[in-house]
C-alpha positions as a Markdown table, in Angstrom:
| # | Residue | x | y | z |
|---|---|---|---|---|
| 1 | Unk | -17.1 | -11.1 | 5.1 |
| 2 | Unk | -13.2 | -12.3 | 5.8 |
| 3 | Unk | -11.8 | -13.4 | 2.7 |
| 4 | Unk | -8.9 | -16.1 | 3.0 |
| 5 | Unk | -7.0 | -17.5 | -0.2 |
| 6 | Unk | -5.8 | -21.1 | 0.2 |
| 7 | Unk | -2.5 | -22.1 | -2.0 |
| 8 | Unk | -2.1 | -25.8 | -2.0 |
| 9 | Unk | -1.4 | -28.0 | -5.2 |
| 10 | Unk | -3.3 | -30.7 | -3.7 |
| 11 | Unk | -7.0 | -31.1 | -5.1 |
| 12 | Unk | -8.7 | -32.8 | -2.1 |
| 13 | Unk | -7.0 | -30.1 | 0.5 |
| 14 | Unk | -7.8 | -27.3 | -1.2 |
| 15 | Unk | -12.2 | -28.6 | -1.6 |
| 16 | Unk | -11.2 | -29.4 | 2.3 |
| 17 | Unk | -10.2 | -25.6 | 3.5 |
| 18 | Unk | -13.0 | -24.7 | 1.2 |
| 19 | Unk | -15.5 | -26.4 | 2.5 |
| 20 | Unk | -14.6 | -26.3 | 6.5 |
| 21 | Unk | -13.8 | -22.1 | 5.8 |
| 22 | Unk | -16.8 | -21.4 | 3.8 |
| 23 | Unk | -18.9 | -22.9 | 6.7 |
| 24 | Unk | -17.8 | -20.5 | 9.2 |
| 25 | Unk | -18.5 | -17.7 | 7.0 |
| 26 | Unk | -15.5 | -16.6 | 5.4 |
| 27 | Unk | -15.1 | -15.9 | 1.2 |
| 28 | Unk | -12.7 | -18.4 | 0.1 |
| 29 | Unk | -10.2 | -18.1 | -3.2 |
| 30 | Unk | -8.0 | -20.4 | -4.2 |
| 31 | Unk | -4.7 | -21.1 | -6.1 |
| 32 | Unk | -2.9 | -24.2 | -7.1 |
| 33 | Unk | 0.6 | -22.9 | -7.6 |
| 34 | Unk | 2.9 | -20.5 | -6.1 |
| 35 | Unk | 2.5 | -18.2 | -9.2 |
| 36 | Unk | -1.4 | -18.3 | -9.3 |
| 37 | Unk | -1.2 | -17.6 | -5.6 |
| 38 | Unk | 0.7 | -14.1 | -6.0 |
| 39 | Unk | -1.1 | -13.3 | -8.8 |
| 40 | Unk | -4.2 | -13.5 | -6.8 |
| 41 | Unk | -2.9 | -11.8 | -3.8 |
| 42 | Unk | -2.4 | -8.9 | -5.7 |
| 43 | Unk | -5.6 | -8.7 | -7.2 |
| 44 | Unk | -8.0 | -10.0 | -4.7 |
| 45 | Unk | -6.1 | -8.5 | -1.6 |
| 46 | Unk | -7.4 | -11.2 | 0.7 |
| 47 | Unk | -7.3 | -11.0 | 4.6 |
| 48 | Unk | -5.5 | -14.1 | 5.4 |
| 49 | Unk | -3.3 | -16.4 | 2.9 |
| 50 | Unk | -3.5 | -19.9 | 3.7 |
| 51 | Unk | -0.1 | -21.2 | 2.0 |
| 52 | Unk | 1.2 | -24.9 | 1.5 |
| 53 | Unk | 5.1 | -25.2 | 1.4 |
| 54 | Unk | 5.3 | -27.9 | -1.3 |
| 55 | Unk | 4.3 | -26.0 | -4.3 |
| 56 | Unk | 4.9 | -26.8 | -7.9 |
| 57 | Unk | 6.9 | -24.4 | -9.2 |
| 58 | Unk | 8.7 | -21.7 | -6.8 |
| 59 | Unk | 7.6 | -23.3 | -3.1 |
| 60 | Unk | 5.9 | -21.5 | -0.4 |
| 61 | Unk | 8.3 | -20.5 | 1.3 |
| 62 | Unk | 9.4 | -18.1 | -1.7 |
| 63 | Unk | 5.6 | -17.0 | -2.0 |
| 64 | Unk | 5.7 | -15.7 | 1.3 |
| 65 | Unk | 8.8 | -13.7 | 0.9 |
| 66 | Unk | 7.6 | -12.4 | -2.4 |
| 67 | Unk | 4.0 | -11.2 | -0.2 |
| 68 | Unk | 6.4 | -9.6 | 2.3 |
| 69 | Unk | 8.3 | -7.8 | -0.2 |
| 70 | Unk | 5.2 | -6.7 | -2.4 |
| 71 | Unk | 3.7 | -3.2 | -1.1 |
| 72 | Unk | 0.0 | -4.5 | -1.3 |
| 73 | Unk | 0.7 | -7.5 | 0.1 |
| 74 | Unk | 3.3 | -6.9 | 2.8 |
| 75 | Unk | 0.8 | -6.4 | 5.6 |
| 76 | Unk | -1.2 | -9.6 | 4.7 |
| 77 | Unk | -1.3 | -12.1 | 7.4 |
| 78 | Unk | 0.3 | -15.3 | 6.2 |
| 79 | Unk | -0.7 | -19.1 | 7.7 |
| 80 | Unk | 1.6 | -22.1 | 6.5 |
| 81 | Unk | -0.1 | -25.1 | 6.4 |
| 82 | Unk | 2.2 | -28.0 | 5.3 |
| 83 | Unk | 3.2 | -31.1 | 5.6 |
| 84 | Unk | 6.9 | -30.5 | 6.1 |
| 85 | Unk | 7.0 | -30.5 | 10.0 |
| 86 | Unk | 10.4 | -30.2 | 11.2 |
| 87 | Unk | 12.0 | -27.0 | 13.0 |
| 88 | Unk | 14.3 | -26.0 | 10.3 |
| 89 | Unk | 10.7 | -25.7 | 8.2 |
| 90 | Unk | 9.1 | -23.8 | 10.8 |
| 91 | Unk | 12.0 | -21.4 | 11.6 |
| 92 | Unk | 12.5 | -21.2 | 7.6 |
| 93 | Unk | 8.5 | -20.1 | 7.8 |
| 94 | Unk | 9.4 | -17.3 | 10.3 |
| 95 | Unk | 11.9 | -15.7 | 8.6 |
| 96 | Unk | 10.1 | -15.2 | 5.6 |
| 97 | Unk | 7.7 | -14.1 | 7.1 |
| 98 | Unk | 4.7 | -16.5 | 8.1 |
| 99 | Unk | 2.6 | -15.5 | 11.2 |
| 100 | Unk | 2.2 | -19.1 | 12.1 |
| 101 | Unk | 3.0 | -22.4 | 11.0 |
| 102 | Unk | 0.8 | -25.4 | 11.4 |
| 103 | Unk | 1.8 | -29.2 | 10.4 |
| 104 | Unk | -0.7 | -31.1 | 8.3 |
| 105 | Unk | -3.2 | -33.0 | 9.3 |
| 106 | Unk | -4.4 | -29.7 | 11.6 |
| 107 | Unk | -6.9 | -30.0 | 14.5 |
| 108 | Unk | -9.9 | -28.5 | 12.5 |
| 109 | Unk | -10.1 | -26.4 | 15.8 |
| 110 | Unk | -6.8 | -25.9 | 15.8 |
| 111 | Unk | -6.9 | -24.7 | 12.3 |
| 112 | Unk | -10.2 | -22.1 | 12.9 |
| 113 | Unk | -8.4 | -20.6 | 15.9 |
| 114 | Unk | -5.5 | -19.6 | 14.1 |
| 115 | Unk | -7.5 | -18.3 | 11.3 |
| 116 | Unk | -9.1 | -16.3 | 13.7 |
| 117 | Unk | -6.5 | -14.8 | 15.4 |
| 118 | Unk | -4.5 | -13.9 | 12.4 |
| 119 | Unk | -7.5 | -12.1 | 10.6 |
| 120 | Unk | -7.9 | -10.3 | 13.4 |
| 121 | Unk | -4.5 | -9.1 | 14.0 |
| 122 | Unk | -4.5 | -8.4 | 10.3 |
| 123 | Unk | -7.4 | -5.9 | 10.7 |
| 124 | Unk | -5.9 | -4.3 | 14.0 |
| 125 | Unk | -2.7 | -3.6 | 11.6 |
| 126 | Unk | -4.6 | -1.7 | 9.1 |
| 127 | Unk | -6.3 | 0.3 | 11.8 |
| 128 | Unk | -2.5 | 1.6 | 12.6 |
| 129 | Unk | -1.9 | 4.0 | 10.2 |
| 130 | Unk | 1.3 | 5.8 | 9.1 |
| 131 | Unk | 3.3 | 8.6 | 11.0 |
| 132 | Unk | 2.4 | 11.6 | 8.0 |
| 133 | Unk | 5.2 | 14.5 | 8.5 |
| 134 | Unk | 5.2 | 17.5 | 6.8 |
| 135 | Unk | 8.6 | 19.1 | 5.6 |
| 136 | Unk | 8.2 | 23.2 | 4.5 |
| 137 | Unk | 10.9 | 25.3 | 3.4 |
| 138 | Unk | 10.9 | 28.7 | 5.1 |
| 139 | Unk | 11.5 | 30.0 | 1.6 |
| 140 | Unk | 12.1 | 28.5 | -1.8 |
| 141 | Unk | 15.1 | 27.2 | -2.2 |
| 142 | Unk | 16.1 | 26.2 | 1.1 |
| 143 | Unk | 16.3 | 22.6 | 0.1 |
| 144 | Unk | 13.0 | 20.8 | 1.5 |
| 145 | Unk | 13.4 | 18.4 | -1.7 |
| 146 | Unk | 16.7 | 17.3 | -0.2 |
| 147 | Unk | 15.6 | 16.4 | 2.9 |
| 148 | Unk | 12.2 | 14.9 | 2.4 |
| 149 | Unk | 14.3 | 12.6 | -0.3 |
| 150 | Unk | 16.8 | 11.6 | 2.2 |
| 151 | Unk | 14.8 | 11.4 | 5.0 |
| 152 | Unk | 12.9 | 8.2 | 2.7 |
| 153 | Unk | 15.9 | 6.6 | 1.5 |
| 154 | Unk | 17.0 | 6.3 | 5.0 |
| 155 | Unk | 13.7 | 4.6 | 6.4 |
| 156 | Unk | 13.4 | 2.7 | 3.2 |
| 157 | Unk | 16.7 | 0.8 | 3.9 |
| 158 | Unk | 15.9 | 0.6 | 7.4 |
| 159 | Unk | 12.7 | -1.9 | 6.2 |
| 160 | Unk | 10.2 | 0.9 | 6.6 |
| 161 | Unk | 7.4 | 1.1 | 4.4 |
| 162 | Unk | 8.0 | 5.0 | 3.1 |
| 163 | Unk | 6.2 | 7.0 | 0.8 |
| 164 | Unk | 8.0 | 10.3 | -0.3 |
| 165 | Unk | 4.9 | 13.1 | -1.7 |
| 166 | Unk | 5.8 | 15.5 | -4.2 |
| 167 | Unk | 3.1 | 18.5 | -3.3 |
| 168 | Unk | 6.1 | 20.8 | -3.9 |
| 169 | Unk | 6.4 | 23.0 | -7.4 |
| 170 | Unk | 8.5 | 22.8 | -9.7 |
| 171 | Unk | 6.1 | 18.9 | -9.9 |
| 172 | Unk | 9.0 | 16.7 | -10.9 |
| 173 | Unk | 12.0 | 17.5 | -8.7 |
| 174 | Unk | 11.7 | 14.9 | -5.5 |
| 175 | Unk | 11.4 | 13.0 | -8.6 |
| 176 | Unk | 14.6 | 13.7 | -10.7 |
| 177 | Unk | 16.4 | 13.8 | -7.1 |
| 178 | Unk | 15.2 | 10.4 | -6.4 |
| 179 | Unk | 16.5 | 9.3 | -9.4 |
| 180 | Unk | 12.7 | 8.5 | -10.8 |
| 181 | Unk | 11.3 | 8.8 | -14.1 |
| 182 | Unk | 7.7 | 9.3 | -13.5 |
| 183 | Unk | 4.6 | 9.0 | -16.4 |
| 184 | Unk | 2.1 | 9.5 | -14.8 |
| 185 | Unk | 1.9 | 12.3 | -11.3 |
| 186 | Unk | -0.9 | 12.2 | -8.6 |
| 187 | Unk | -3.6 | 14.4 | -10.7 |
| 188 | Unk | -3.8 | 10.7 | -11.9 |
| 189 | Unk | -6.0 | 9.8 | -8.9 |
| 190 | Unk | -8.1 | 12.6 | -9.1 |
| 191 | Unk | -9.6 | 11.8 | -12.7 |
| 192 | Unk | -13.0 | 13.3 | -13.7 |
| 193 | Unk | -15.9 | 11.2 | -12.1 |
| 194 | Unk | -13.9 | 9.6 | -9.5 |
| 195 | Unk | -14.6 | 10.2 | -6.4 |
| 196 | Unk | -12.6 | 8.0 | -4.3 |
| 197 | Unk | -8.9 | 7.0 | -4.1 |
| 198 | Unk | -8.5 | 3.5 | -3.8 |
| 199 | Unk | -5.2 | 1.2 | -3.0 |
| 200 | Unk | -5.3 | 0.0 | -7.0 |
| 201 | Unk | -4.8 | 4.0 | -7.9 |
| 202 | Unk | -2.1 | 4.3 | -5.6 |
| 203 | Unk | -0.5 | 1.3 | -6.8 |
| 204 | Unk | -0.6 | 2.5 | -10.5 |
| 205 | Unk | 1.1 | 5.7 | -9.4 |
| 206 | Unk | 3.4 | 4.7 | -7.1 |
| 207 | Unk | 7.0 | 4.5 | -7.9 |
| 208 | Unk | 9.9 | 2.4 | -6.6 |
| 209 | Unk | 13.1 | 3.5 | -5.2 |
| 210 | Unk | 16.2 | 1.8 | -4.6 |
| 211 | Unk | 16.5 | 2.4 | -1.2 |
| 212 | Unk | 12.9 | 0.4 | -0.9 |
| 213 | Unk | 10.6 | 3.7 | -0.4 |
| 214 | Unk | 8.2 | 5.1 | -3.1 |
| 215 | Unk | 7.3 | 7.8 | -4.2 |
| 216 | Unk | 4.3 | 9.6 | -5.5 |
| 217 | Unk | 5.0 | 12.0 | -8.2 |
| 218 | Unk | 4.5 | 15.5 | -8.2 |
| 219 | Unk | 1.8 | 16.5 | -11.4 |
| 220 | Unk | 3.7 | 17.9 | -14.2 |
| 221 | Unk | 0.9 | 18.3 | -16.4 |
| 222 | Unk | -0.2 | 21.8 | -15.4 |
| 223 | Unk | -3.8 | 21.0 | -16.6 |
| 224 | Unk | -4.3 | 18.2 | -14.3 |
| 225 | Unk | -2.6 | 20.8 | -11.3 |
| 226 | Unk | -6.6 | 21.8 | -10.9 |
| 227 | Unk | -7.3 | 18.2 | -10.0 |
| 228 | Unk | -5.4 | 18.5 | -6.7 |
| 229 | Unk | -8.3 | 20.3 | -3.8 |
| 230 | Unk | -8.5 | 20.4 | -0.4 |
| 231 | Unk | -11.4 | 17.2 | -1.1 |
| 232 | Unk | -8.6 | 15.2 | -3.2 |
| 233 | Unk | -6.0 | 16.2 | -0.1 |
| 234 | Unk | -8.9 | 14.4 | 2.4 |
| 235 | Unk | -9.2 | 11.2 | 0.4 |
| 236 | Unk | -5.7 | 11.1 | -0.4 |
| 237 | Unk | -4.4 | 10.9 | 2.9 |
| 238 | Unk | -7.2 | 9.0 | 4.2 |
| 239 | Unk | -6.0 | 5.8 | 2.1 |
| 240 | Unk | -2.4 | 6.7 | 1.7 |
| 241 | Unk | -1.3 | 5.8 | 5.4 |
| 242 | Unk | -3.0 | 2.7 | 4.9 |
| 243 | Unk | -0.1 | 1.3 | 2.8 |
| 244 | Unk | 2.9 | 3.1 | 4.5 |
| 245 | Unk | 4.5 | 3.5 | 8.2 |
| 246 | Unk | 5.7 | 6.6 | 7.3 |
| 247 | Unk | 4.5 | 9.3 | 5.1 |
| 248 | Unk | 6.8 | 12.5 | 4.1 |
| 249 | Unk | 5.3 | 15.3 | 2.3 |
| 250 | Unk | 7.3 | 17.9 | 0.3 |
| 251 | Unk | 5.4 | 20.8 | 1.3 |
| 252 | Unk | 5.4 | 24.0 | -1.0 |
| 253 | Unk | 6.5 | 27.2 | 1.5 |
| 254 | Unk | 3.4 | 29.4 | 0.0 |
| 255 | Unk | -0.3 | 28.3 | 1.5 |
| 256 | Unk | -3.0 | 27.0 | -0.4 |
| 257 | Unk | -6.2 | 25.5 | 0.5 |
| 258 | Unk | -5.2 | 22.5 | -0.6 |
| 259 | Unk | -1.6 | 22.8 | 1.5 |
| 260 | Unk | -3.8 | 23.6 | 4.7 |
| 261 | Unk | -6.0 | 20.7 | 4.1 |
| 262 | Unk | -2.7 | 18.3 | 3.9 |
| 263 | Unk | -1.5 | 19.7 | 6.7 |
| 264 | Unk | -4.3 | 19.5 | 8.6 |
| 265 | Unk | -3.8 | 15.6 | 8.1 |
| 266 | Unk | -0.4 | 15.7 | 9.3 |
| 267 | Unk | 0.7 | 14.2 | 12.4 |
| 268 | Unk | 4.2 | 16.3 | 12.3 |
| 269 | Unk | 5.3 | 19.6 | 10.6 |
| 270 | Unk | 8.6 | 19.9 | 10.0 |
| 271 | Unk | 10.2 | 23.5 | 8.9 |
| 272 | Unk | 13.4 | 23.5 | 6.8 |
| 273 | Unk | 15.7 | 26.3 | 6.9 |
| 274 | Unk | 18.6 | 24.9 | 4.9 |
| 275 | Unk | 19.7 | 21.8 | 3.9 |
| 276 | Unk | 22.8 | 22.5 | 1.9 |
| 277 | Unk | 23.3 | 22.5 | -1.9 |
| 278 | Unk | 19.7 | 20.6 | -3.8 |
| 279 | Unk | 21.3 | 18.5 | -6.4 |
C-alpha cells in the first residue's frame, strides 16, 4: 500500500484528500504546517507528499526545497496543490522542486491521475540504483584516501548524491581528510541481533560534508572490526545505493572476504597507483 502525506492548514481539505485517497487504496498521513510536514517526511518516508503552498509558518514552497535538500527525502515525489494559480507560482513550484503543480479546486480525476503517475515514477526511481566504484591502491600508501575523497567532493558540488565508504585501514582517515569527526563508524549497522540494514541506520551513521557528499565512517573501534563480513558487505550495499547516485568505496589493497564480497557488488574497480602527497 502507497502511502501519501497531505500538508495543508485547511481542516476541511485535508478530511477531503483523506477521504477521496483512502478510497482508492492508499495510506494517508497528514500534517497541518510546514514544520509538522517535514517532520513527518522524515519519519514516515511517504511515497508521494501532497503539499499546499499557503502554510502557516515557513510556506510550501520552502518545505519542498527543504525535502529536496534532505538525503531521505530528496527522491520523494512532491505534488503542489494550492490555491495560488498564477505562473510565477507554478515556475516558483518547479524550481524547488515540485513534480507537478495543480490549482485548487482539482478535477478529482485530475487529482488521482497525477497521484498516480508520480507514485509510480517515484518507485521506478528507487529501482535505479547508484553507480558503486571501487578505488584500490596497488600498495599502501599510494594515496587511494586522496582520491576517493576528492572524487566525492567533486560530485557533491556537482548536485550528486555521493556517498564516500571508508573500508580502508587505518578506519578514520577518509574521515580526518574529509574534514569529519565521526562517533560512531559502520560496525554501527552491524549490531548484535540485527539482521538487516535499514535507511534509519544509514541515516544515523551517515556524515555530512561541505561539498554536499557523505560519508560513512570507517570503524575505529577494533572490537566492532569483526562486525564487518562478507553477509554485512551484501546487506550493506544492497540498501546503500538506494540513497546515493554514486557510491565510492576506499578499498584496502590486501583481500579479504569481506573486500571480495564488496567488490563483487561493484559496478566499477578502479586501481590507484599514485595520487600525490595524502594529507
Amino acid at each position: 500500500m502507497s502511502k501519501i502525506l497531505v500538508v495543508d492548514d485547511d481542516p476541511g481539505v485535508l478530511r477531503l484528500l483523506e477521504y477521496v485517497l483512502s478510497h482508492e487504496g492508499y495510506q494517508v498521513l497528514t500534517a497541518s504546517n510546514g514544520m509538522e510536514g517535514l517532520r513527518v517526511a522524515q519519519e514516515a518516508g511517504p511515497d508521494l507528499v501532497v503539499l499546499d503552498v499557503m502554510l502557516p509558518g515557513i510556506d510550501g514552497f520552502e518545505v519542498c526545497h527543504r525535502l529536496r535538500s534532505g538525503a531521505g527525502t530528496a527522491a520523494v515525489p512532491v505534488l503542489m496543490l494550492s490555491a495560488k494559480g498564477q505562473e510565477t507560482d507554478k515556475d516558483t513550484g518547479v524550481r524547488v522542486g515540485a513534480d507537478e503543480y495543480l490549482t485548487k479546486p482539482v478535477d478529482r480525476v485530475e487529482l488521482l491521475q497525477a497521484v498516480e503517475r508520480l507514485i509510480q515514477s517515484g518507485a521506478e526511481a528507487v529501482e535505479k540504483k547508484a553507480e558503486v566504484s571501487a578505488f584500490v591502491g596497488t600498495r599502501g600508501g599510494v594515496g587511494t584516501s586522496t582520491v576517493v575523497a576528492s572524487v566525492a567532493a567533486v560530485l557533491g558540488r556537482a548536485g550528486h548524491r555521493a556517498v564516500a565508504v571508508d573500508l580502508c585501514p587505518p578506519f578514520g582517515a577518509l574521515a580526518t581528510l574529509m574534514g569529519l569527526d565521526p562517533k560512531r563508524g559502520i560496525g554501527e549497522l552491524f549490531k548484535p541481533g540485527r539482521d538487516e540494514v535499514r535507511r534509519e541506520h544509514l541515516e544515523a551513521v551517515l556524515l555530512q560534508h561541505s561539498s554536499g557528499a557523505r560519508l560513512l565512517p570507517g570503524e575505529r573501534d577494533p572490537e566492532k572490526y569483526d562486525t564487518l563480513t562478507p553477509a554485512g558487505m551484501d546487506l550493506l550495499l544492497a540498501e546503500l545505493p538506494v540513497l546515493a547516485d554514486y557510491v565510492i568505496i576506499d578499498m584496502p589493497s590486501s583481500p579479504s572476504e569481506t573486500v571480495v564480497a564488496a567488490l563483487r557488488k561493484c559496478n566499477s574497480v578502479n586501481l590507484v597507483t599514485s595520487a600525490g602527497q595524502e594529507s
